[in-house]
C-alpha positions in Angstrom: 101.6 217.5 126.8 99.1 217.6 129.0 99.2 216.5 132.8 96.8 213.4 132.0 99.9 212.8 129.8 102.1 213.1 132.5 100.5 211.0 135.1 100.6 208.2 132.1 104.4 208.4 131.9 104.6 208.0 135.8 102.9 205.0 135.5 105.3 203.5 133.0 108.0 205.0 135.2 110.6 202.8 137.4 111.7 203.3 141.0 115.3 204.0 139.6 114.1 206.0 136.9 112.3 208.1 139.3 114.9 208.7 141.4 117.2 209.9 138.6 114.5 212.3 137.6 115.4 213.9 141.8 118.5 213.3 141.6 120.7 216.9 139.7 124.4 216.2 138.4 127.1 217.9 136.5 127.4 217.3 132.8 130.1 215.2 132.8 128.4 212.8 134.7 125.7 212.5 131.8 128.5 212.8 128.7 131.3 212.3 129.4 132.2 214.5 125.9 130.5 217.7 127.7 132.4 220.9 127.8 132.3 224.5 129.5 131.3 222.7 132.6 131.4 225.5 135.5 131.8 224.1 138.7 130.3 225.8 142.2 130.5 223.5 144.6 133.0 221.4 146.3 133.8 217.7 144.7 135.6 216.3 148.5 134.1 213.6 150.0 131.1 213.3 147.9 130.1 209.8 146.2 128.5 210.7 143.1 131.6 209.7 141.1 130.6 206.4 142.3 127.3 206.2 141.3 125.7 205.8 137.7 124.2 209.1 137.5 123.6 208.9 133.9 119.8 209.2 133.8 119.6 212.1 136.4 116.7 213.9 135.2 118.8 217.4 135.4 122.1 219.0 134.7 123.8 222.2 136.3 127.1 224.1 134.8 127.4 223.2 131.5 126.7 225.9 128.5 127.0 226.3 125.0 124.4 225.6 122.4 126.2 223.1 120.3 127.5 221.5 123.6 123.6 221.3 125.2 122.2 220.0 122.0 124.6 217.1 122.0 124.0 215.8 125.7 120.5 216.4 124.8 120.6 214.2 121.8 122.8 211.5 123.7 120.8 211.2 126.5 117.3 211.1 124.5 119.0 208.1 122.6 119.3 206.3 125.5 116.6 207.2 127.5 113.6 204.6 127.7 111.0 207.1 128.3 112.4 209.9 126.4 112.3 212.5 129.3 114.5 215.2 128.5 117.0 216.7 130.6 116.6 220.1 132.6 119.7 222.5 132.1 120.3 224.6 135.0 123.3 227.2 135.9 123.8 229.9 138.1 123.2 232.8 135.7 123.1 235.7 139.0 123.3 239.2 137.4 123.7 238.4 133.4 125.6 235.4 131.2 128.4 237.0 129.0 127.2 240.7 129.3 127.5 240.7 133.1 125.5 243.6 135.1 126.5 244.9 138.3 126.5 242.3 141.1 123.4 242.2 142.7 123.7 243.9 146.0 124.2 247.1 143.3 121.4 246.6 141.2 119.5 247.3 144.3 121.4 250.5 145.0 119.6 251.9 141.5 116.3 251.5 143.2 115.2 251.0 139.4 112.8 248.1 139.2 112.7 248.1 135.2 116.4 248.6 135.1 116.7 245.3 137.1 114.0 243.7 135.3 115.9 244.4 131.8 119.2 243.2 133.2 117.3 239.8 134.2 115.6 240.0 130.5 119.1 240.2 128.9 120.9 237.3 131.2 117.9 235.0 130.1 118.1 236.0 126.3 121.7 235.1 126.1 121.6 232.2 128.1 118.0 230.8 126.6 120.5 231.2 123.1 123.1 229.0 124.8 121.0 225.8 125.6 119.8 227.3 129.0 116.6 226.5 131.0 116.6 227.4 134.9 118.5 230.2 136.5 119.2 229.8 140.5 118.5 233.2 140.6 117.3 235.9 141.9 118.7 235.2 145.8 116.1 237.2 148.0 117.9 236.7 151.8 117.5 239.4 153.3 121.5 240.6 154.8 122.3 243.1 157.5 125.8 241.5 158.1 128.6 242.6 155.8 130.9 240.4 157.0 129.0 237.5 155.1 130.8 237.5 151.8 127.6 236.4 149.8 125.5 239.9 150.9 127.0 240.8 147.0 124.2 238.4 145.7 121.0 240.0 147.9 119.3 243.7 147.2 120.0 244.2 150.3 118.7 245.1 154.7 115.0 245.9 153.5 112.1 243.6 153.1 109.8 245.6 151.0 112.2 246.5 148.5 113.8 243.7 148.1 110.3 242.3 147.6 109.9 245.0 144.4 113.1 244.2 143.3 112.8 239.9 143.3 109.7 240.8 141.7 111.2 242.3 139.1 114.2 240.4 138.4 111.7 237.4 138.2 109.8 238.9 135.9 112.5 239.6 133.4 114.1 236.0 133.9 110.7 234.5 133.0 108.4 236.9 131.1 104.4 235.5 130.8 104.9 232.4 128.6 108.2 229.8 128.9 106.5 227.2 126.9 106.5 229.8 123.5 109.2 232.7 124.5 112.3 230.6 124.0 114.2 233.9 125.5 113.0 233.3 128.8 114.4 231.0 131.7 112.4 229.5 134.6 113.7 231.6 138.0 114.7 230.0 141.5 114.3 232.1 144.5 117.0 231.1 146.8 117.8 230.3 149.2 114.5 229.0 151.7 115.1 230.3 154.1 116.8 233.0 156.6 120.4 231.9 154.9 121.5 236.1 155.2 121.3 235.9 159.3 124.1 233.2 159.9 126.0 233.6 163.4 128.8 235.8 162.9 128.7 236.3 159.2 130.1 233.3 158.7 129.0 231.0 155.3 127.2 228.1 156.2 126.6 228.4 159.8 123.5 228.4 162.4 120.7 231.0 162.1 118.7 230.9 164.9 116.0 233.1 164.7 112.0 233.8 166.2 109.5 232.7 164.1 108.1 236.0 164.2 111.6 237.6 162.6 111.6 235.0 160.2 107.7 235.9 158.9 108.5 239.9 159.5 112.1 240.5 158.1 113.1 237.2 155.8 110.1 235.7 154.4 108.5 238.5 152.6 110.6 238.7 149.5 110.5 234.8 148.9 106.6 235.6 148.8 107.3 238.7 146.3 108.7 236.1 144.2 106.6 233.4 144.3 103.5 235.7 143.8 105.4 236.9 140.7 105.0 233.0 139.8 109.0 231.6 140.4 108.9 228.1 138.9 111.6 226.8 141.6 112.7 227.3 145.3 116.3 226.3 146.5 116.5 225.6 149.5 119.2 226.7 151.8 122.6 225.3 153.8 121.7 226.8 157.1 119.5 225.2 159.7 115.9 227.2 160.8 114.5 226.2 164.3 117.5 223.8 164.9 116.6 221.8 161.5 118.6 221.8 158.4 116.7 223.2 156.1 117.1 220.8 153.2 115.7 218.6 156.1 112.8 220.8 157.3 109.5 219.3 157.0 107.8 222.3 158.9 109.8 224.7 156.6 109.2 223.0 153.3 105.9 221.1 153.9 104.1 222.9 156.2 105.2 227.3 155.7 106.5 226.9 151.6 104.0 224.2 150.5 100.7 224.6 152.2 101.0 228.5 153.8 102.7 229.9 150.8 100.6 228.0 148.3 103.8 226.7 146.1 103.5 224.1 144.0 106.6 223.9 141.8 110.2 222.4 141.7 112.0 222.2 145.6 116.0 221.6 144.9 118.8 221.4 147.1 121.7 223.4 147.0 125.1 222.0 146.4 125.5 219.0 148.3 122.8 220.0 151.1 120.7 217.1 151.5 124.4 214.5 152.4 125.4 217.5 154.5 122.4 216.4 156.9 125.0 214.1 158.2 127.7 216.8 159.4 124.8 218.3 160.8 123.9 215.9 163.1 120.2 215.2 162.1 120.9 212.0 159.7 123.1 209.0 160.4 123.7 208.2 157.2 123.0 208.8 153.3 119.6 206.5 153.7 118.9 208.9 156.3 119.7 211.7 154.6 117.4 210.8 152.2 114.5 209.9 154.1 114.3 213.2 156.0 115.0 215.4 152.7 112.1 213.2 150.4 109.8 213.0 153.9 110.4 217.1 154.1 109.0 217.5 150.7 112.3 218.1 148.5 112.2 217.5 144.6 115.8 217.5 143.6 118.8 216.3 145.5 122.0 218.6 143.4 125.4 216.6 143.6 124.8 214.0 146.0 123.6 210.4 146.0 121.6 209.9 148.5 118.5 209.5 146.3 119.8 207.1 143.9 121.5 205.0 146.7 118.6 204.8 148.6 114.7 206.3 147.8 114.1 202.9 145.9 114.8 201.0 148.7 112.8 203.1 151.2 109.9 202.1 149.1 110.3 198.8 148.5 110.9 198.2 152.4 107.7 200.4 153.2 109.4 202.6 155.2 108.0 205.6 152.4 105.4 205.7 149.9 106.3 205.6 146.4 103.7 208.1 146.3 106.0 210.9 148.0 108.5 210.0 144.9 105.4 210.3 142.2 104.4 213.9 143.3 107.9 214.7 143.0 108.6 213.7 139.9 105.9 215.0 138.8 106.2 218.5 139.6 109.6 217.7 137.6 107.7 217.0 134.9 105.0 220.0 135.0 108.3 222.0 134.9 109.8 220.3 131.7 106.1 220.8 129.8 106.0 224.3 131.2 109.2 225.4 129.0 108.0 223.0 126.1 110.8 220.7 126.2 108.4 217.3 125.6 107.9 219.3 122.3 111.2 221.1 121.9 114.0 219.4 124.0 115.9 221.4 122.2 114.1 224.8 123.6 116.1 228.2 122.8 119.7 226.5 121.9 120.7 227.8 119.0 124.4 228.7 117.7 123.6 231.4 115.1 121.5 233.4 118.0 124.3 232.8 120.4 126.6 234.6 117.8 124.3 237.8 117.7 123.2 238.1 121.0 126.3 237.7 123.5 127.6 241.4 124.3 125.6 243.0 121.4 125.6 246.4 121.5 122.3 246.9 122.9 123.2 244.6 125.6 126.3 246.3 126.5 124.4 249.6 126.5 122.0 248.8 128.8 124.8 247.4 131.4 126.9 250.6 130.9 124.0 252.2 132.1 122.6 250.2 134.7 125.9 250.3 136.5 126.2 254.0 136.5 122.7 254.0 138.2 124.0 251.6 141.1 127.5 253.1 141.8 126.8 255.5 145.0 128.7 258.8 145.2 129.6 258.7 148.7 131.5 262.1 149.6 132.0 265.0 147.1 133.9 267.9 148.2 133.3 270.2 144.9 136.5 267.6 143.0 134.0 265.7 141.2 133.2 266.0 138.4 136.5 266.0 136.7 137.2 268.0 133.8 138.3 266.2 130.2 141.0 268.9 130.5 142.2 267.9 133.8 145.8 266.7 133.7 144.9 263.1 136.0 146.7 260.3 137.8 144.9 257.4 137.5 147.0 255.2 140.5 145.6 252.1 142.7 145.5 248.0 141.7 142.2 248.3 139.8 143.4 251.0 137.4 143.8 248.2 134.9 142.3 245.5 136.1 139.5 243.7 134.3 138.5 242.0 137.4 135.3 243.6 138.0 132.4 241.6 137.2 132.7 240.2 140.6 131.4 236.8 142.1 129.0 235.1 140.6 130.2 235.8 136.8 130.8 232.5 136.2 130.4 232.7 132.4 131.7 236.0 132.1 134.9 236.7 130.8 137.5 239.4 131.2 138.6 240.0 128.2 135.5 241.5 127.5 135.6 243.9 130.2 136.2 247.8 129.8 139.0 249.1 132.4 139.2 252.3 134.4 142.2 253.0 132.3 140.0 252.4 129.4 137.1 254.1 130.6 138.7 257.3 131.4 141.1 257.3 128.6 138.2 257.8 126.4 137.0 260.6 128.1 140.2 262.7 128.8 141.6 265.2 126.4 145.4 263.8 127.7 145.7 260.2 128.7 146.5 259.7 132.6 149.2 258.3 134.1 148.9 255.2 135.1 150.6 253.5 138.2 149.5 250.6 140.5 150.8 252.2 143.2 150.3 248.1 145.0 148.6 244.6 144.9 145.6 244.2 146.5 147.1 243.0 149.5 150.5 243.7 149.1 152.3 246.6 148.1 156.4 247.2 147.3 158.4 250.2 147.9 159.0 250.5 144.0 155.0 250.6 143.6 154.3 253.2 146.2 157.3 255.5 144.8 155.9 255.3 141.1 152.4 256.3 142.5 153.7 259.1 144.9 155.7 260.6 141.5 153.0 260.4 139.3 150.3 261.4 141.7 153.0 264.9 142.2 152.9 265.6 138.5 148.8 265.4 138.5 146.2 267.7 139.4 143.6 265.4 140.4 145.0 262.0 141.1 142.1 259.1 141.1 142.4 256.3 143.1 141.0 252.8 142.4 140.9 251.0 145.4 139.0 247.6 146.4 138.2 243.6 147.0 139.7 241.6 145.0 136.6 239.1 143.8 137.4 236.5 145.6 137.2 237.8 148.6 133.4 238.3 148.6 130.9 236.0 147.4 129.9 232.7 148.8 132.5 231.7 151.1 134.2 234.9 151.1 133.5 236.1 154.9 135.6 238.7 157.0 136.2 239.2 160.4 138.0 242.4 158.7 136.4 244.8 156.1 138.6 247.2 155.4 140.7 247.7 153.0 143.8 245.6 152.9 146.4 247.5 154.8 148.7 247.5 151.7 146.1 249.9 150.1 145.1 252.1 153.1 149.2 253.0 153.1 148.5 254.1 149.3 145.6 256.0 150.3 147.7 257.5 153.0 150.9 258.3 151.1 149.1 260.0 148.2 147.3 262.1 150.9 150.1 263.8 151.9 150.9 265.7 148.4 147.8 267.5 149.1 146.3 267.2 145.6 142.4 266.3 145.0 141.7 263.0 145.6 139.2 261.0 144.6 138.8 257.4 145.5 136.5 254.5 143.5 136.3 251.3 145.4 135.2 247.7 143.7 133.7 245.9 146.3 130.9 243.2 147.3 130.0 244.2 150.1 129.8 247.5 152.6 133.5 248.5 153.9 134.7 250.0 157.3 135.9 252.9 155.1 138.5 254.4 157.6 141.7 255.3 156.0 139.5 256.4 153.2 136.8 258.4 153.4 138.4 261.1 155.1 141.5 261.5 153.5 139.5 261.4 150.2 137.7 264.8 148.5 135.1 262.6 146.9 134.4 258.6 147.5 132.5 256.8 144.5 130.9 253.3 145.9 131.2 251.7 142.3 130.4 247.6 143.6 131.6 245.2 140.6 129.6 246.9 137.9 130.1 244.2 135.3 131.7 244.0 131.6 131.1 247.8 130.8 132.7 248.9 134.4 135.2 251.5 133.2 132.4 253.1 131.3 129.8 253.7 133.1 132.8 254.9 136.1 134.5 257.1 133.7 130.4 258.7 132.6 129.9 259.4 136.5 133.4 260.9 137.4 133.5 263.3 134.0 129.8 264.4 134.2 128.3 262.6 131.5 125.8 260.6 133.7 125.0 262.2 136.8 125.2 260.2 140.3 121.8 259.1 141.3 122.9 255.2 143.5 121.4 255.3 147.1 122.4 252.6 149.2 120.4 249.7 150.0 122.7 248.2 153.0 123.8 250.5 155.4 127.8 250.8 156.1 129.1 250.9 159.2 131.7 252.9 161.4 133.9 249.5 162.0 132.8 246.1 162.0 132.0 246.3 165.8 128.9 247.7 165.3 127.9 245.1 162.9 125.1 244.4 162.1 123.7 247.8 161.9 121.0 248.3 159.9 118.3 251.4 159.9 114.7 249.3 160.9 116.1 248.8 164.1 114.7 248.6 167.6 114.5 251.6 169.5 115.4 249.7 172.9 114.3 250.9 176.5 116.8 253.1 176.5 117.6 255.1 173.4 120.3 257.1 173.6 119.0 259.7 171.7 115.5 260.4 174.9 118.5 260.1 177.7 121.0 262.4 178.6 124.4 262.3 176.7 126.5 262.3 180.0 124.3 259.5 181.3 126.5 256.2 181.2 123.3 254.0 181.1 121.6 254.4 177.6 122.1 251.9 174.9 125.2 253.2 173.3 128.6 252.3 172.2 131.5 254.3 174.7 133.7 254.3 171.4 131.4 254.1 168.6 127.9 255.8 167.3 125.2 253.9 167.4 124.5 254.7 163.8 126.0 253.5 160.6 128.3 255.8 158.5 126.7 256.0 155.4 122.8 255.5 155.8 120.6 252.8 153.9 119.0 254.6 151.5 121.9 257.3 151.3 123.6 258.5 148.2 124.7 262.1 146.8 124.6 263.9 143.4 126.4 266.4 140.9 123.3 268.6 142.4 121.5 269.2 144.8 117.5 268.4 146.0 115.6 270.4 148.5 112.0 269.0 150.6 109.6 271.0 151.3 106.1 270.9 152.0 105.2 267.7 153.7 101.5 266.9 153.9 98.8 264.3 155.0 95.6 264.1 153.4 93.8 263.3 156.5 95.3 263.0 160.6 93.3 259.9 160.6 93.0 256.9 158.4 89.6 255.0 158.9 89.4 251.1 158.3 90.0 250.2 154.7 91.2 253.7 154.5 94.1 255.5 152.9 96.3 258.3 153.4 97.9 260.4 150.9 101.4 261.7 151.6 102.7 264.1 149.2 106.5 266.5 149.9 107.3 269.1 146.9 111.3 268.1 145.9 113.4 270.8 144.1 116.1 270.7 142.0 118.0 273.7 143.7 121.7 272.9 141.9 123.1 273.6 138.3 122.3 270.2 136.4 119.6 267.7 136.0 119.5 264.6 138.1 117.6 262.2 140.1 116.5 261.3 143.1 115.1 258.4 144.5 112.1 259.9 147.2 111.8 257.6 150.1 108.6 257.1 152.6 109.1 255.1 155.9 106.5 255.0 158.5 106.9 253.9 162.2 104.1 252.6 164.4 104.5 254.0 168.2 103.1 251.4 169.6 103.0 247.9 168.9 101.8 244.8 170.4 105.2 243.8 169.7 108.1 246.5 169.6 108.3 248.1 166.3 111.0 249.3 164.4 112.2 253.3 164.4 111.5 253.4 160.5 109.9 250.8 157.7 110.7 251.8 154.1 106.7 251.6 152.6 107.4 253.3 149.0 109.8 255.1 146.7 109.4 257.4 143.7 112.8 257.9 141.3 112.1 261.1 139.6 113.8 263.0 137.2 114.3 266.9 138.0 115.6 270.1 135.6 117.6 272.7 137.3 115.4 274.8 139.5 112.5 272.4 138.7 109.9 271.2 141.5 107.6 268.5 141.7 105.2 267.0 144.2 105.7 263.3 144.7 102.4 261.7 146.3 102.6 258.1 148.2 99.7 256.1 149.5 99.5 255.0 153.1 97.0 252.1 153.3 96.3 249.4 156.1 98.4 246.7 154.3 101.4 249.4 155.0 100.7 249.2 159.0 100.5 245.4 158.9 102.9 243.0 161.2 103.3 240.0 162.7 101.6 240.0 166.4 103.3 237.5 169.0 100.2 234.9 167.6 102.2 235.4 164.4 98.7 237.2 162.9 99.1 239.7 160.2 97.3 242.4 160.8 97.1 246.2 162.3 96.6 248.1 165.3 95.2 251.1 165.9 97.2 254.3 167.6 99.9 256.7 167.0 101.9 256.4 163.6 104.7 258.8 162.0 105.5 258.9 158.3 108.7 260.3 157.1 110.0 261.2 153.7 113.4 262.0 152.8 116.5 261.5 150.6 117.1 258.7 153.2 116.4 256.5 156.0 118.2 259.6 158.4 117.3 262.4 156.8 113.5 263.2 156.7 110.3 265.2 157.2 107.8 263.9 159.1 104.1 263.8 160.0 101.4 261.7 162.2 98.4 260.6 161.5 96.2 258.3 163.9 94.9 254.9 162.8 91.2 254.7 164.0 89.1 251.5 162.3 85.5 251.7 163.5 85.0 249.9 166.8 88.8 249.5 167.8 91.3 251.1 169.5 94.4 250.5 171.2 96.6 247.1 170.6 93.4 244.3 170.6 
């Protein structure tokens, strides 16, 4: 159809019928015969059960191609206009075969990995009726103690730019209208939702405009340059203004600065929550600042059907703000060929073959032993299929490991430790739970304690229980539940090797762990194949390669702590250690414990040779960087080659290190090669105080290492013609 087309069915379009079209419900309020509904939001104190919501223009939750196909049909029959209906879900990191939880897949630092995993959750979920993700979730985190960091890449803007590239890329491929495998992506959620005061959900992020451009907005622009169909906006406010209420955020920086043009939805219940706020009276006010702000689709509330056709008729909007609305909800609906095809990609004989396939589960077997993170080795890993093992701790059995955000996941499907490992070992281990995740009973800890005396390696598997990470999962404390740091510490005592794996969603004060453990494996929720791919990296059979994308910190007093940090007027590091009067902790380094960007291997890589092309880059110049790595242990492996650069001196202050590339390469024993990096101007931009994007000319320092703390570095001087200093 084409837009002449559309602009026709406007016309013929009522006020009420246009509203529906913004307004986003559950299936049940569409057909009431619906099934598989998946709920994410609270129901309390919203009105939409008392609204007819039946010709909302789009539904979230519901799955199944036999069950899609039948609210499709039902509401076609009834529709005037025939419009069909948008299905939407939050498909985050895959649909039955579930991937590692996000905030993983960024720790394999492998953007076609993460583009496949995308690739596969659209397939299965284009086969079950599906049309929209709400995924990928670009906010940028640098607090663990916000439960939801599991669903971000991660504390850097650049590659989480790659990686929302990527993941964009294999949600949507180059043609929705004819690839009926493909979904339509929503980059969420607009914007700065990672940064809320004390890493609590939902609350106030108050930030500089000039943070906001530097650190937050540039993935959401990876994204949308990668052409995302949707934005979702977010709970929190920016500048003192919800965002769902933002007419400067949504109008004026996503709209006209960005240059997007597609579908602006609400999260759950964010335009009525204007009212809690305290920036709308009422639902009609609610309304008006959310349509007048520029947002498409209100999700789960009523404040559009109660009231935009009112607004118009009493002139206080013009029915012209509902029209461009509607009709970017309609460009959508053409765009994946559903005027043609309402019933695009559902299909029950597909949805047979392609759910957990082989192929499928293969490529999730491996893409979480790429994310888990070996932590600590002290020679115990790997194990030997041999080895007589205790396999001890309340995720030695447990299936739940997909994580948040696996909403149509089930765990049934997914492959134990126990499992895992059994596979591998020429004896099968013993098995004890040793406790519950927080709570533990004297009969559990003396089974554990016996079985661990009997082994000669015991494994413990140790973490969060799902629930508490994800949205609405935030911590005060993140460490381990006390009833599991007094298994850590009982087992200790034997004196045996011990290795710990922890299932997690977010970065853990690790005391009471890492030290009493020989070898700590950072395994995240890795998804239906979890005890797999765990059991291929603790045997040998894939070697470690994760490197961490958010740093982890000593204790949650340090938090956040993140490595493109300020270097302050008084580092600590240029001032005398007995001086009082540096920026320091009295209790505490100022670092984090493990890195961003860290992560070991089963061998062992060696820089060397570290050289610029040129100490000075001319205007529209580049820089070549290139560092000889060697593989200097006894097996092949890889390692992810970082490059950071610092500018000295900034119009504004600069950070100590920016992450500007990354090679993964793949090295024989005793095998060296020369990775090579490209430092052009767009790699010295920032945001000046005027909020221009540009660079200065001076000092700079490029680094290159196996992480943001451990690297070579050079200088080179920036020097375009007719400039110097900061201008």
């Amino acid at each position: 159809m084409n837009e002449t087309k559309l602009h026709d069915l406007i016309e013929k379009m009522t006020l009420e019928e246009k509203a529906a079209q913004m307004s986003q419900v559950v299936s049940s309020f569409i057909h009431k015969g619906s099934s598989d509904e998946k709920i994410t939001g609270p129901f309390a104190g919203m009105e939409v059960a008392n609204e007819d919501m039946t010709g909302s223009g789009s539904v979230l939750g519901a799955t199944g191609a036999d069950n899609l196909r039948t609210i499709q049909k039902a509401y076609l029959e009834r529709s005037r206009l025939g419009i069909p209906l948008l299905f939407m879900a939050d498909v985050i990191h895959g649909y039955k075969t579930v991937f590692p939880v996000p905030l993983a897949l960024g720790c394999t630092w492998d953007p076609k990995a993460v583009e496949e995993s995308a690739a596969i959750a659209a397939k299965e979920s284009a086969a079950a009726g599906l049309h929209v993700t709400f995924s990928p979730m670009v906010d940028l985190v640098r607090d663990p103690r916000w439960g939801r960091v599991m669903e971000s890449t991660g504390e850097d803007p650049y590659l989480n730019g790659v990686l929302a590239r990527a993941l964009v890329r294999g949600y949507q491929g180059d043609d929705l209208k004819n690839d009926q495998s493909k979904l339509a992506a929503c980059v969420k959620h607009f914007a700065a939702y990672g940064a809320p005061e004390g890493g609590r959900d939902y609350n106030t992020v108050d930030m500089s405009r000039r943070q906001l451009m530097e650190y937050y907005l540039p993935a959401y622009e990876a994204a949308l340059d990668e052409g995302a169909e949707l934005v979702m906006t977010a709970f929190n406010t920016v500048e003192g203004i919800p965002a769902t209420s933002n007419k400067w955020l949504m109008r004026d920086l996503l709209r006209k600065e960005m240059g997007f043009d597609g579908v602006l939805i609400s999260d759950w219940g964010a335009v009525q929550e204007a009212i809690p706020h305290g920036v709308a009276a009422d639902n009609r006010d609610a309304a008006l600042k959310a349509v007048t702000a520029g947002l498409d689709i209100e999700m789960m509330t009523p404040c559009y059907v109660q009231h935009l056709k009112t607004l118009v008729e009493e002139n206080v909007i013009s029915e012209a703000l509902l029209d461009e609305a509607v009709l970017r909800i309609l460009k959508l609906k053409n765009k994946l060929g559903l005027f043609e095809n309402p019933y695009r990609g559902a299909d029950t004989e597909l949805e047979e073959t392609v759910m957990l396939s082989e192929t499928h589960r293969k490529a999730a077997r491996e893409t979480a032993a790429k994310s888990c993170v070996l932590l600590k080795n002290e020679g115990v890993l790997p194990l030997r299929k041999s080895q007589n093992v205790a396999l001890i701790g309340p995720f030695a059995e447990s299936t739940d490991l997909m994580g948040p955000w696996s909403i149509f996941g089930e765990e049934k499907d997914v492959v134990s430790v126990r499992t895992g490992m059994t596979e591998k070992l020429d004896t099968e281990p013993a098995v004890e739970k040793g406790c519950d995740i927080e709570a533990v009973l004297p009969e559990q800890l003396e089974a554990a304690v016996e079985a661990a005396k009997q082994a000669e390696v015991v494994v413990l598997a140790l973490g969060e229980h799902s629930e508490m990470s994800g949205e609405a999962g935030s911590r005060t404390n993140i460490k381990l539940p006390d009833a599991q740091l007094q298994l850590v510490a009982e087992v200790k005592k034997l004196g045996k090797p011990l290795v710990t794996v922890l299932f997690n969603g977010r970065p853990l004060d690790l005391h009471g762990v890492v030290d009493e453990s020989n070898a700590v494996l950072e395994a995240w929720y890795p998804g239906t194949e979890a005890g797999h791919a765990v059991a291929d990296l603790l045997f040998g059979d894939t070697n470690p390669s994760g490197k961490l994308t958010m740093s982890f910190p000593h204790n949650v007093g340090q938090v956040p702590v993140y490595y493109n940090s300020f270097n302050t007027g008084r580092p600590k590091d240029q001032i005398d250690p007995e001086d009082r009067f540096a920026s320091k902790y009295l209790d505490a380094p100022n670092g984090p414990l493990f890195p961003f960007g860290f992560g070991l291997s089963y061998t062992t890589f060696t820089y060397s040779s570290l050289a610029l092309s040129s100490e000075v880059m001319e205007e529209n110049g580049t820089i070549r960087v290139s560092v000889n790595v060697q593989n200097t242990g006894a097996v092949a492996g890889e390692e992810t080659v970082q490059m950071y650069v610092r500018d000295l001196v900034g119009e504004v202050v600069r950070p100590v290190k920016e992450l500007k590339g990354f090679s993964k390469i793949h090295l024989e024993p005793g095998e060296t090669k020369q990775v090579v990096f490209e430092v052009d101007e767009e790699s010295l931009k920032y945001h000046h105080s005027d909020l221009t994007y540009t660079c200065d000319a001076g000092e700079f320092i490029v680094s290159v290492g196996p992480d943001s703390r451990n690297t070579e570095e050079g200088r080179f001087s920036y020097s375009p013609a007719g400039r110097s200093g900061q201008e």
